[in-house]
N, C-alpha and C positions, 0 to 999 in steps of 0.2 A: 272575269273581265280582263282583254289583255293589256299592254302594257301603254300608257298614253304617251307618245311621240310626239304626236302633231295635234295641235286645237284649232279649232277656226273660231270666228268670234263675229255675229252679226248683233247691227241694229234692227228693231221691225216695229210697225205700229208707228203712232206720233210721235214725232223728235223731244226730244228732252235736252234744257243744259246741263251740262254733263257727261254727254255720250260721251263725248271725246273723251273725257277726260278714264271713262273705265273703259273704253279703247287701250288706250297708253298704259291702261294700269294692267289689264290683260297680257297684252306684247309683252309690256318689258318682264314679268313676271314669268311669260314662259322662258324669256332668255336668261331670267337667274338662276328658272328650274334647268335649261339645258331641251327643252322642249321645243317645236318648229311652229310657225302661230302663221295662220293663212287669214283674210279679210275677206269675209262675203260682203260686194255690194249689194244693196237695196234687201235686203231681209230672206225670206222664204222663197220672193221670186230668183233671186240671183242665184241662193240655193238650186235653185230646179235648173236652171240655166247657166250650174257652172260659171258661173261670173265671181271667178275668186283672183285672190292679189296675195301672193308670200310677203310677210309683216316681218319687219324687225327692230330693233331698240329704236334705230335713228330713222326706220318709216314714219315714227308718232311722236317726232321733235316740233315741238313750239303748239300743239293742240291742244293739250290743257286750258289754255284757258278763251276755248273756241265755242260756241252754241251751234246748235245744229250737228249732223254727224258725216264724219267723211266717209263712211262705209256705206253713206246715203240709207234714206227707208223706204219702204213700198208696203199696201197690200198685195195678199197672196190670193187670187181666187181660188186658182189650181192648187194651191198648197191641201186647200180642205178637201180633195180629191183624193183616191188611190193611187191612182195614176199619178199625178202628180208627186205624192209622196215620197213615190216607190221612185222617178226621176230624180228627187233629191239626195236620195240612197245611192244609188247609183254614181251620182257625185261626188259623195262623198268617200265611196271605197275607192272608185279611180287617183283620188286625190291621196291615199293613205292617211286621210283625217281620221283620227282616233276617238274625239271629243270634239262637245260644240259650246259653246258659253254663247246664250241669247239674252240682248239687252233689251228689253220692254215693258210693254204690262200685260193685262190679265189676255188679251187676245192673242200677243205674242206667246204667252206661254201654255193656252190649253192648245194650241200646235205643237208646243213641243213635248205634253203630256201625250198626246196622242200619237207623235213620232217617236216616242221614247217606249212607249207602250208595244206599239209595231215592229219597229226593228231594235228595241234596246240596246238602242244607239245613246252611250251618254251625254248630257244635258245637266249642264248648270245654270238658272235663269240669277239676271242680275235686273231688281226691280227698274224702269227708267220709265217715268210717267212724270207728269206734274202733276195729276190728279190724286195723289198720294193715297191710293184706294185699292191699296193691295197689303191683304194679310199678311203678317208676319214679319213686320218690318216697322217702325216707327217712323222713317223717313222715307220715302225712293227719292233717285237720283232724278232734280229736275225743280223737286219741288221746292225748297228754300229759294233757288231766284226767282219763277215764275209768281211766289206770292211778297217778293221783297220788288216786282216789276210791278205788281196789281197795286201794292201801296203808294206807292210812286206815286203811279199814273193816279190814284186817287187823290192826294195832297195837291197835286196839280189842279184837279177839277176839283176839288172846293175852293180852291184862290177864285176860278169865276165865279161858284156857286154863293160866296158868299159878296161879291162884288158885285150881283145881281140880283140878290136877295131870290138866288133860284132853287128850286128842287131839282137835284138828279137824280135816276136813277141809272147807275153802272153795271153792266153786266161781266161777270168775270165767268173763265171758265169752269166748269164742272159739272157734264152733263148727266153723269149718277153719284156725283159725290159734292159734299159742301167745303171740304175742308180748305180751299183757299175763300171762300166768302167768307168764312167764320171767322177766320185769322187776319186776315186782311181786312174784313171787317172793325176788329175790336180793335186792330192797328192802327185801322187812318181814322176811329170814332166815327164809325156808322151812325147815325142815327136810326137805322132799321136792315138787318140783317138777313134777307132770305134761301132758304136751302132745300134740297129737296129731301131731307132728313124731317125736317120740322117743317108741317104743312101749314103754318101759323095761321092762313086764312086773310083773306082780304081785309074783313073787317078791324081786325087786328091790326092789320095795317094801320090802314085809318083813322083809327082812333090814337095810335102813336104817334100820326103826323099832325093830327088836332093838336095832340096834347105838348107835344113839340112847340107848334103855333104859338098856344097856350102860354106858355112860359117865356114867350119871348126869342124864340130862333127864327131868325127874318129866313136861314137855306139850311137845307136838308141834305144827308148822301142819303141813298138807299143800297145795298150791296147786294144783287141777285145774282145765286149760281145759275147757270145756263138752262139748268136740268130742273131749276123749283117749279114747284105747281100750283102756283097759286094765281097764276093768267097761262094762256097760251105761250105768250112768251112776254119779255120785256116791253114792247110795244104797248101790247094790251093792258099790262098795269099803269104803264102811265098815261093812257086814254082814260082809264078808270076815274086816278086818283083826279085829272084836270077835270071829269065830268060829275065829279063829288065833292072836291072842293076846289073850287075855281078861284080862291086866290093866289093859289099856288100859281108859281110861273115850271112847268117844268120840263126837263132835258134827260132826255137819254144818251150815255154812252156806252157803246160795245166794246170791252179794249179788246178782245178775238184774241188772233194769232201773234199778237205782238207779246205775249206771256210766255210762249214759244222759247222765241229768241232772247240774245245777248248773250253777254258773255258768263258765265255759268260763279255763281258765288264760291266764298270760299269752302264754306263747308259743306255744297253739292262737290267741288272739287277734291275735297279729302275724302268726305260719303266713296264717292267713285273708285277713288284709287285703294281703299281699305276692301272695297266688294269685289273690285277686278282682281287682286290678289287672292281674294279667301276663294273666288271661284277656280283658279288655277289648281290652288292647295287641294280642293275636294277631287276636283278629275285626278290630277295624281293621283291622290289617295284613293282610287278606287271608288268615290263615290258619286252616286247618278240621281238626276233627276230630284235635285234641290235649287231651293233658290238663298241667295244669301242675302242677308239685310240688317236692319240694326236694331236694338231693343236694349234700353241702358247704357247706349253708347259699347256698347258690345257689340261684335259681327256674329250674328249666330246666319242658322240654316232650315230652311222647312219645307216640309216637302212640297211641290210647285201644287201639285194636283189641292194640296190645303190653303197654300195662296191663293188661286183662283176662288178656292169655292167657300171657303171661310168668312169673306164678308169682312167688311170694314163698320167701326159706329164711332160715332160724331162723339167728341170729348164733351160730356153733359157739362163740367166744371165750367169752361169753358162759355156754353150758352150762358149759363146762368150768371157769367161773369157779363155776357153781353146786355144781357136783361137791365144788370143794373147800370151800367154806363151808358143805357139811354135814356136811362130817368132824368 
């Protein structure tokens, strides 16, 4: 492999808090290495369309501690093309880009398993999701605020829910994975925790929220990942629970895309700038087609193609610790 000059460095897929911040950690790392750092806006597509920006220390002054990413996101239709590809190639020699560090999750990066594979073009992927549902990494960058957002917003709506002796249920995001329902869950005191890991079953429900009743709770949370499958969607189980037990009063909230935004916690901000550096360190050094992440509070490396396809599982301790703090 020859020698890395110049990296360029995209966002692609859902925004994360924290982009910025392993932006900044990228840049400035190639200026300590002596390296030239270029910015693709919008992900893949800019890639194809050459929509790049020369980056420097004082480009990524004051974005740390920004949500959202300045090098903007996009889906790629064309990227999953040959055509298209073989366009971003292209780009990329015109440009004497050497290296590319992509920040996303698992769809950002089987693009770039697949570009890496074609033109063995090097590629460092840096995890950036809030759905924290990529192998090989105990954290990605995104997720500590997106689920310190979901708790919020939760503590918030029990002040009504218990001011109207109401049922809610809250929908957070995770459309194949549970892991901010779970955590978020056992943080704001769920009363019932649904994931699309554990199919617990309507009934189940139910019987929880009896026994709930039971005991004397005038209001209930209930914490549904986007992705569980135990109704259609959120809607549908609280049609359920009102047409099974009707002395429930209850409410649905969706908090969406506002889990997205803000301003990115401290420790997604460190998370970032420890990944954007260790991704720098590997292109130097010659190596491709890793992603970098943390495990023990260590930065290690694995390979992207075992990120995607490795599969994530739900911290069993964890449920079982929810189990009992609904009792």
């Amino acid at each position: 492999m020859k020698e890395i000059k110049k990296i360029a460095v995209m966002t692609s897929g859902g925004d994360a808090p924290g982009m910025n911040a392993a932006i900044r950690s990228v840049v400035r790392a190639c200026a300590y290495y002596g390296a030239n750092c270029v910015g693709i806006y919008r992900g893949y597509e800019g890639l194809i369309e050459g929509d790049f920006i020369e980056l420097t220390a004082r480009s990524v002054n004051n974005i740390i501690n920004k949500g959202g990413t300045i090098l903007k996101s996009a889906r790629s239709k064309e990227f999953r093309t040959k055509e298209g590809r073989a366009k971003a190639f292209e780009n990329l020699k015109e440009n004497e880009i050497d290296g590319m560090v992509v920040i996303g999750g698992d769809g950002s990066f089987t693009g770039a398993v697949i570009f890496n594979e074609e033109y063995n073009f090097p590629i460092i992927g840096i995890p950036g999701t809030i759905d924290n549902d990529i192998f090989g990494t105990s954290h990605t960058i995104g997720y500590d605020t997106a689920l310190n957002t979901a708790v919020e917003a939760i503590d918030k709506i029990r002040d009504t829910a218990s001011s109207h002796n109401r049922l809610f249920f809250v929908e957070v995001m995770g459309r194949d994975a549970g892991f901010i329902a779970l955590n978020a869950g056992v943080g704001a005191g769920a009363e019932e925790i649904l994931i699309p890991e554990e199919n617990l079953g309507l009934d189940r429900m139910l019987e929880s929220l009896k026994k709930s009743r039971r005991t004397g709770k005038s209001s209930s949370i209930v914490v549904v990942a986007e992705g569980d499958k135990s109704g259609k969607n959120v809607y549908e189980l609280a049609k359920y629970v009102e047409e099974n037990l009707p002395e429930y009063d209850v409410r649905v909230s969706v908090l969406g895309h506002m889990q997205r935004g803000g301003s990115p916690s401290c420790f997604d901000r460190v998370l970032a700038s420890r990944l954007g550096v260790k991704s720098v360190e590997l292109l130097l050094d010659g190596q491709t087609n890793l992603m970098v992440g943390l495990n023990n509070n260590e930065v290690i490396s694995t390979s992207i193609k075992e990120a995607i396809t490795g599969g994530h599982s739900i911290n069993q301790e964890l449920l079982r610790v929810s189990d009992i703090m609904t009792t």
